[in-house]
C-alpha positions in Angstrom: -16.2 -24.0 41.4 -13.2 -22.2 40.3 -13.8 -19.4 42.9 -13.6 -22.1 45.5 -10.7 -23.9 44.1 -8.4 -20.9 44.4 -9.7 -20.1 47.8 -8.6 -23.9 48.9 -5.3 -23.1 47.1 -5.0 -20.0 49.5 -6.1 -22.5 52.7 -3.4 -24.3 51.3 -0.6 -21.6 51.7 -0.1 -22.0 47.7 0.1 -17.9 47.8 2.1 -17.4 44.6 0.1 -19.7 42.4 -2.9 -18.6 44.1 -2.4 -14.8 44.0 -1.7 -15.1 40.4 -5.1 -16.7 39.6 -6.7 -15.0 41.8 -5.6 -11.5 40.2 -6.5 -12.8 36.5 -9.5 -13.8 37.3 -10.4 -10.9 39.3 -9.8 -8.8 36.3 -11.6 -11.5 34.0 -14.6 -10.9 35.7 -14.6 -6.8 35.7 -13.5 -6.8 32.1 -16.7 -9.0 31.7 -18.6 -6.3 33.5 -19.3 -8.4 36.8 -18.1 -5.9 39.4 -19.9 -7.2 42.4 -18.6 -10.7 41.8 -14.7 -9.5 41.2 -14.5 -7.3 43.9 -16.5 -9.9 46.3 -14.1 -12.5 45.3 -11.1 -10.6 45.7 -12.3 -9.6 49.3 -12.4 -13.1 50.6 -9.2 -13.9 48.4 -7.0 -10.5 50.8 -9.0 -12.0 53.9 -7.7 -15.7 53.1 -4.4 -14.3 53.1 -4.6 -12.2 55.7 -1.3 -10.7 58.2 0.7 -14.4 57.2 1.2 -12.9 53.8 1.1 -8.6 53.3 2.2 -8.4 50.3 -0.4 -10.6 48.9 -2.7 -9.3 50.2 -2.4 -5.8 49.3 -1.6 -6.8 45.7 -5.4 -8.2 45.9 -6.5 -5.1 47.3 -4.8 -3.0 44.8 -7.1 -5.6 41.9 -10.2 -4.4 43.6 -9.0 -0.5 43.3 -8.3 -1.1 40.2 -11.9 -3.0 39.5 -12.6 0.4 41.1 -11.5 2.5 39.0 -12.8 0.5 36.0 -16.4 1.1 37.4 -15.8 4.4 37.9 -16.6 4.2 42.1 -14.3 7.2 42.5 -14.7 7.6 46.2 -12.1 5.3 48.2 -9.2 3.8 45.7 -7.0 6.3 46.7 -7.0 5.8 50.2 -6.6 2.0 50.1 -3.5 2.4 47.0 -1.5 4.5 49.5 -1.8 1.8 52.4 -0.8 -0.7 49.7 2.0 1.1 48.3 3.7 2.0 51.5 3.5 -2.0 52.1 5.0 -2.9 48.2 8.2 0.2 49.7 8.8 -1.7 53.0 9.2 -5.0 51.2 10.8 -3.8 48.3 8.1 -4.5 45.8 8.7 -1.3 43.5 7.0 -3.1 40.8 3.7 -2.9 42.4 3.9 -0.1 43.8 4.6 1.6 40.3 1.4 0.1 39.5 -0.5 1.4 42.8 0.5 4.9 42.1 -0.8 4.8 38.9 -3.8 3.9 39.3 -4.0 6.3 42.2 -3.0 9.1 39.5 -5.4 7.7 37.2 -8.3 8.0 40.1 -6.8 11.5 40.9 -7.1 12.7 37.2 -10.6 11.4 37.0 -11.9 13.9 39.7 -9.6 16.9 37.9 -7.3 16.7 40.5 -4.4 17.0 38.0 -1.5 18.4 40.5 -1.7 15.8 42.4 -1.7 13.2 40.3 1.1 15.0 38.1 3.1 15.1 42.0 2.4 11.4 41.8 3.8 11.1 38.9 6.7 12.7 39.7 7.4 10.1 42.6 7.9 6.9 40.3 11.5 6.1 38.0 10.0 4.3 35.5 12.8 3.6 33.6 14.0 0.1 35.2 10.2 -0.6 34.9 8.5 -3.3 32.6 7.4 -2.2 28.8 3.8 -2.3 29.7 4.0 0.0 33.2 6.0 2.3 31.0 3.3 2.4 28.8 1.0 3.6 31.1 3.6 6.0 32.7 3.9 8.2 29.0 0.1 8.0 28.8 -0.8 9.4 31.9 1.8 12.2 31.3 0.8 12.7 27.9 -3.1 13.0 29.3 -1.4 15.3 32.0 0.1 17.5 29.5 -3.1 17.4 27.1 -5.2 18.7 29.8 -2.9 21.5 30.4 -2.7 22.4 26.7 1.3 21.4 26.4 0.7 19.7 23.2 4.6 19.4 22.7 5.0 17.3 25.4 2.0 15.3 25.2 3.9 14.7 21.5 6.7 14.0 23.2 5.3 11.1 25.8 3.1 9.7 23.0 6.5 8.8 20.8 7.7 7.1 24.2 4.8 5.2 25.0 4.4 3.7 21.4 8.5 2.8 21.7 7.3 1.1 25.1 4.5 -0.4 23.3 6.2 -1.9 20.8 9.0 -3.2 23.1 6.3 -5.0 25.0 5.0 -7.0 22.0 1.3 -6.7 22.9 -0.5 -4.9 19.5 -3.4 -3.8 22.0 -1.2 -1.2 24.1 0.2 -0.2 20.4 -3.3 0.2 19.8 -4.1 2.2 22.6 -1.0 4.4 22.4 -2.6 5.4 18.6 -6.0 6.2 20.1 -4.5 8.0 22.5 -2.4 10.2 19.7 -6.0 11.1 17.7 -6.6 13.7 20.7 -3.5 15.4 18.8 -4.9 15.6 15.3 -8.4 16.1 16.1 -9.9 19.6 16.5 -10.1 20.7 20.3 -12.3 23.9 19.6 -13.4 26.8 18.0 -12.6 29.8 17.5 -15.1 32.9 16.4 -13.2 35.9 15.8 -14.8 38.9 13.7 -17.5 37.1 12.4 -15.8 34.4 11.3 -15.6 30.9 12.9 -13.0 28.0 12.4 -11.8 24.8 14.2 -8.8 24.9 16.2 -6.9 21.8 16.9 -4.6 21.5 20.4 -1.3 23.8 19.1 -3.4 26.0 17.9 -5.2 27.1 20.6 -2.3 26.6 23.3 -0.3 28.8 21.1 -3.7 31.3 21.1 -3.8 31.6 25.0 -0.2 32.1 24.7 -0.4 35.1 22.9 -1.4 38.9 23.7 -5.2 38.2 22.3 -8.2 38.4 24.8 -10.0 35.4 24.6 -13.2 35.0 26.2 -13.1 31.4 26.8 -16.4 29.4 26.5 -15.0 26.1 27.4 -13.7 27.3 31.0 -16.5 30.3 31.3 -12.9 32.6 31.7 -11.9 35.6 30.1 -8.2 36.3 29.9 -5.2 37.9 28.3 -1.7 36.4 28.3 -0.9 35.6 31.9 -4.3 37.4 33.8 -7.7 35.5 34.1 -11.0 36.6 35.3 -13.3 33.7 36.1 -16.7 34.2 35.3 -17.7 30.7 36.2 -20.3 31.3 38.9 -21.7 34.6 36.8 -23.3 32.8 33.6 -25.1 36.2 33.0 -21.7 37.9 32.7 -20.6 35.1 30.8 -23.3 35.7 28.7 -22.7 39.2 28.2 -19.0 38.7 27.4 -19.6 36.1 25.1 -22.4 37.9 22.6 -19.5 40.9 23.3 -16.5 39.0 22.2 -18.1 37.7 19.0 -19.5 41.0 17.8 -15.8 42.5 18.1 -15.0 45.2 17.2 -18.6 46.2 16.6 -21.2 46.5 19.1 -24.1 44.9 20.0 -27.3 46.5 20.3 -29.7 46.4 23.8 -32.5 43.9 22.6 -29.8 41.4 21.4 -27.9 41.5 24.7 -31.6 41.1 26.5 -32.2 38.2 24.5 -29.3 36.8 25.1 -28.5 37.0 28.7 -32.2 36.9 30.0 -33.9 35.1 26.9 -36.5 37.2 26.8 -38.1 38.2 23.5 -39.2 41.4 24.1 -36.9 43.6 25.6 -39.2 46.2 27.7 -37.8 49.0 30.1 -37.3 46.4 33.1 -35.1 44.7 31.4 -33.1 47.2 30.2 -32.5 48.6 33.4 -31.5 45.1 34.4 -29.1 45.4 31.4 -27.4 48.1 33.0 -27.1 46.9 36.2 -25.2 43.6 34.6 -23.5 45.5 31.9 -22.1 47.2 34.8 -20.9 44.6 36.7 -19.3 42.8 34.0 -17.4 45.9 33.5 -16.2 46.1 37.1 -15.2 42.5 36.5 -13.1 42.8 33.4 -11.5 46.4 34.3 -8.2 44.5 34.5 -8.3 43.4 30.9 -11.2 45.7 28.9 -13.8 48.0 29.4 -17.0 47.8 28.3 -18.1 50.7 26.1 -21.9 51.8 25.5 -22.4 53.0 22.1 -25.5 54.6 20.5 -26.9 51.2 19.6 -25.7 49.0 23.0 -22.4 47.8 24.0 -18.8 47.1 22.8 -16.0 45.1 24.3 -12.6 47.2 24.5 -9.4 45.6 25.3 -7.0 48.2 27.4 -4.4 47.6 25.3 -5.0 48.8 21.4 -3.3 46.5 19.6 -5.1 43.8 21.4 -7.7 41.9 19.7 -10.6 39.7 20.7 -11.8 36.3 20.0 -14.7 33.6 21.6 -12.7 30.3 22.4 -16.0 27.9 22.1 -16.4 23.8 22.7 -17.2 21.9 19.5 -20.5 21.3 20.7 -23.3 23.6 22.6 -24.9 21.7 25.3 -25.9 22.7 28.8 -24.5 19.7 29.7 -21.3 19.4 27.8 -19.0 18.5 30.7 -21.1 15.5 31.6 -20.5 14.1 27.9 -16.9 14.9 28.5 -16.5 12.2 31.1 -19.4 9.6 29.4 -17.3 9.9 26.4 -14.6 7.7 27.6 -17.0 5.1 26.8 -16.9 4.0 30.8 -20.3 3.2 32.5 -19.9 6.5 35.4 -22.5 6.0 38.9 -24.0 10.3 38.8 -22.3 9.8 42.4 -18.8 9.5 40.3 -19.8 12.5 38.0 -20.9 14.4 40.9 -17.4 13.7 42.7 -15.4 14.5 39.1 -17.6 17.9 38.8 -17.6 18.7 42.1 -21.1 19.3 42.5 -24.2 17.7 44.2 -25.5 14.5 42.9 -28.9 16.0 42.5 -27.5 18.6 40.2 -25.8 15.3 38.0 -28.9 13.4 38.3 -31.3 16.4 36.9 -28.7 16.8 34.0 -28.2 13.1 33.5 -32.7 12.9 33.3 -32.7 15.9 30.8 -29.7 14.4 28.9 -31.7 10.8 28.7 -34.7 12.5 27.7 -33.1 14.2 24.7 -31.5 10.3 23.7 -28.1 12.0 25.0 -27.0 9.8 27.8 -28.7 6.2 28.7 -28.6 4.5 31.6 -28.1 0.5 32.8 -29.1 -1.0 36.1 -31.4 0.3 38.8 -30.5 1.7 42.6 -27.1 2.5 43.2 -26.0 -0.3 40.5 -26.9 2.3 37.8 -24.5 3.4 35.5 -24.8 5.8 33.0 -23.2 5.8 29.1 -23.3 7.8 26.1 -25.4 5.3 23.3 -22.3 6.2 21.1 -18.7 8.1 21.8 -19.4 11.7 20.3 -17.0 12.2 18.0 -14.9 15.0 19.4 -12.0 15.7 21.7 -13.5 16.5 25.0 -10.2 17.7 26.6 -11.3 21.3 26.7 -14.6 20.1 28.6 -12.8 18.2 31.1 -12.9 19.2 34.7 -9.9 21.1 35.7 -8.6 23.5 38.3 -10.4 26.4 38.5 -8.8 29.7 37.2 -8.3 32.0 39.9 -9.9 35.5 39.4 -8.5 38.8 39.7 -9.3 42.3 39.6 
């Protein structure tokens, strides 16, 4: 009955009154988790007010992006938000189309597209803006600059958004400003250096791959010193080998220990040895510009070309296989694999193998059937999953 009633009122050319109901309740309805019947409803609601009214109508389409967005179908808000916001320019709605580019950044840094959506960003003055849009600006470059690893200025947009917050009146955004500022103060990594292992929290470890150390970086599968990367990411036998390298620093590591851990193989026989060599030799063609790899009497050691260089493992809080997939269920979001696939950018198949071994360890569950089906995590895990993230990829060298 309602849904009718504010379809008459759009018959009736009541577009103000109308478009403000029909907004609220389109958002009433995703917030209750009934997708299909907000984004229907607001379909029929931008058809009702079709070419008399424009602006109307994109501000309905710009509901179901956000609805969108909320159910994590990743695949088409952006193009729809950047019709609607070149409408809200042309008729002087900057209001709105504040709001559409934001929610096109926010799609944007869903799918790790993070220059873009900091370029987006970058297009919106959002000081004549209302409390709560400046709210959302700080947040989004706050999760911008967390992402990077520029924990200053995450600081920095965090203090904003809670001055915005409070300006606005509404204890939930205060609320979400504080969640938001645990990222800060909770430990983002660790780090295994000699022998020794501790937690690093976000300063720490942006000031560590600042420095001169060589970190062989678990969380991006990168190896790198001050300004130089090498990306190991499609080479997780490499990776391997750098990593059982880097924690043993500056000892070595002996043959069978390597075998077993690049190949897991328990017995380490003469084939695999000689396989050993062959990878032990490509890793070091891959890190010549930042180390060499050494063979001792026992196996192999990691050597950094400069001497007063030293090496540590950067590794996520948590070992899994599947750790980037946790990343993106920890927002506490209900994710189609077809989103995950689209923020990892890899096949669905590969997500929906991961997401199957995930359910079958009690990791990951999942909610509807066919292309309604969502996946969750049963609780939020309880650590900062910026580091696991999708991100740019590092470009290699050497």
């Amino acid at each position: 009955m309602f849904i009718e009633a504010e379809i008459r009122a759009l018959a009736a050319n009541a577009s103000l009154e109308a478009l403000n109901r029909v907004v609220l309740h389109g958002i009433a309805l995703a917030q209750l988790g009934e997708f299909v019947q907000a984004k229907r409803f607001l379909r029929r609601a931008a058809r009702a007010f079709g070419s008399k009214d424009i602006v109307a109508r994109s501000r309905c389409i710009v509901a179901e992006s956000e609805i969108a967005l909320v159910s994590r179908n990743l695949g088409q808000p952006v193009e729809s938000l950047e019709k609607a916001i070149a409408t809200f320019e042309k008729h002087g709605d900057w209001t709105n189309a504040a709001h559409a580019r934001y929610l096109k950044a926010q799609c944007l840094l869903l799918i790790g597209h993070l220059d873009e959506a900091e370029w987006t960003l970058a297009d919106i003055d959002s000081t004549p803006l209302p409390p709560v849009l400046r709210v959302t600006h700080e947040l989004m470059v706050a999760e911008i600059a967390i992402r990077r690893l520029r924990a200053r200025t995450a600081r920095t947009s965090l203090a904003w958004a809670m001055r915005a917050a409070h300006e606005s009146g509404i204890p939930a955004l205060s609320a979400v400003v504080e969640n938001a500022s645990r990222a800060l103060d909770t430990p983002a990594a660790r780090l295994i250096a000699q022998g020794k292992e501790r937690l690093l929290l976000l300063e720490e470890v942006e000031a560590l791959l600042a420095s001169d150390t060589l970190v062989v970086d678990a969380c991006q599968h990168i190896v790198r010193s001050e300004d130089m990367r090498v990306s190991l990411q499609r080479r997780p036998v490499l990776f391997s080998l750098a990593c059982a390298l880097g924690e043993a620093w500056p000892g070595d590591v002996n043959r069978d220990a390597l075998v077993a851990r690049a190949f897991r193989a328990r017995l380490a026989d003469d084939s695999y040895r000689a396989r050993l060599r062959v990878e032990v030799g490509r890793l070091r063609t891959a890190l010549r510009p930042l180390a060499d790899v050494c063979a001792t009497r026992r196996g192999f050691a990691l050597a950094p070309r400069h001497e007063s260089e030293i090496v540590v493992v950067l590794g996520p809080l948590i070992e899994e296989q599947h750790a980037s997939i946790l990343a993106l269920l920890a927002d506490g979001e209900a994710w189609p694999s077809s989103a995950l696939a689209l923020a990892l950018g890899t096949s669905q198949r590969t997500v929906q193998r991961a997401l199957d071994a995930l359910a079958a360890a009690g990791k990951v569950q999942s909610v509807g059937r066919g292309r309604a089906r969502r996946w969750m995590t049963p609780a939020v895990p309880g650590f900062t999953t910026t580091l696991l993230l999708p991100r740019a990829i590092a470009r290699r060298v050497g």
